[in-house]
C-alpha positions in Angstrom: -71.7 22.4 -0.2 -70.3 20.8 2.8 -66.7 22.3 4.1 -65.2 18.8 4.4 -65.9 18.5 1.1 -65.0 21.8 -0.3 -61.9 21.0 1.7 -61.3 17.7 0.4 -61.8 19.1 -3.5 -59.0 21.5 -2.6 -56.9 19.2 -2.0 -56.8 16.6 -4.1 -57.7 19.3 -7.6 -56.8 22.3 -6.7 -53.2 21.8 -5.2 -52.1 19.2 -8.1 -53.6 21.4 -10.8 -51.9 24.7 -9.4 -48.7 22.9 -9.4 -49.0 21.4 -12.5 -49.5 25.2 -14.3 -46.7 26.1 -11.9 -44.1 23.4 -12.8 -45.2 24.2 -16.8 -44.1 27.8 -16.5 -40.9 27.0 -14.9 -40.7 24.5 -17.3 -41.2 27.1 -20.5 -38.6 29.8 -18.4 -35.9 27.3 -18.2 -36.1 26.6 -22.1 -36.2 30.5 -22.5 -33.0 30.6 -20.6 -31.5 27.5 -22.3 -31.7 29.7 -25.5 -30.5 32.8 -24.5 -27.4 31.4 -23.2 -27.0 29.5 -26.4 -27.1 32.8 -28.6 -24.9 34.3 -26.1 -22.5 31.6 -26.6 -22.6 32.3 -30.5 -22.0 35.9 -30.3 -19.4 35.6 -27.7 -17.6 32.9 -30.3 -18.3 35.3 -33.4 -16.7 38.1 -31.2 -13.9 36.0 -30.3 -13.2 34.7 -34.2 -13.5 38.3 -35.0 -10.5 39.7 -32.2 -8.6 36.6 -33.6 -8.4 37.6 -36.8 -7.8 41.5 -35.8 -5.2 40.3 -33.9 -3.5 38.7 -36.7 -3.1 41.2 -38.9 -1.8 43.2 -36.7 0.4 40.9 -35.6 1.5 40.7 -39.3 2.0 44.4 -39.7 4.0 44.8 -36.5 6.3 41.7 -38.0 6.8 44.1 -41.3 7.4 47.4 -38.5 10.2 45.2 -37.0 11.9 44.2 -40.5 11.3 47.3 -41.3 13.0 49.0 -38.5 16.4 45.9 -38.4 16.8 46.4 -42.2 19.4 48.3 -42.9 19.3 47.9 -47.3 18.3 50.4 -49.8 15.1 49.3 -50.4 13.8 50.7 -46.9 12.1 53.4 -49.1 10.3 51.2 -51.5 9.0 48.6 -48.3 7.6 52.1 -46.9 6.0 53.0 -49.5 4.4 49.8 -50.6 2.7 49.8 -46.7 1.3 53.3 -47.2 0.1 51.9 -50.5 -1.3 48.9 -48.8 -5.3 48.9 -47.8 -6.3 48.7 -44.3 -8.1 45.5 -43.8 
């Protein structure tokens, strides 16, 4: 086989076929990317929901502290007892 033409069938096969197989894997890695960031996103959204809700019932047991703690009745006992009572959530 000639060198021109080896030369020439490197050029106009090889190249485009090596980037062909080249673009398809950098294709299929950018997909693999696309979703990992998606179930990222979704555990980062779950996490948040889940501080959310945390927060809120704390926030509600810090509002009950406060009325607690202002409230100057008899029943200051009974409120008291009814938290100890009370299941943790």
């Amino acid at each position: 086989m000639p060198p021109s033409l080896l030369i020439f069938f490197t050029i106009v096969v090889g190249i485009p076929v090596i980037c062909a197989f080249t673009y398809a894997a950098y294709e299929r890695q950018l997909k693999h990317r696309e979703k990992m960031a998606e179930k990222l996103n979704s555990q980062a959204a779950e996490k948040a929901a889940q501080y959310a809700a945390h927060n809120e019932r704390l926030e509600q047991r810090v509002r009950v502290l406060e009325r607690i703690a202002t409230d100057k009745g008899t029943d200051l006992a009974d409120e008291i007892d009814r938290l100890r009572d009370a299941p943790l959530n």
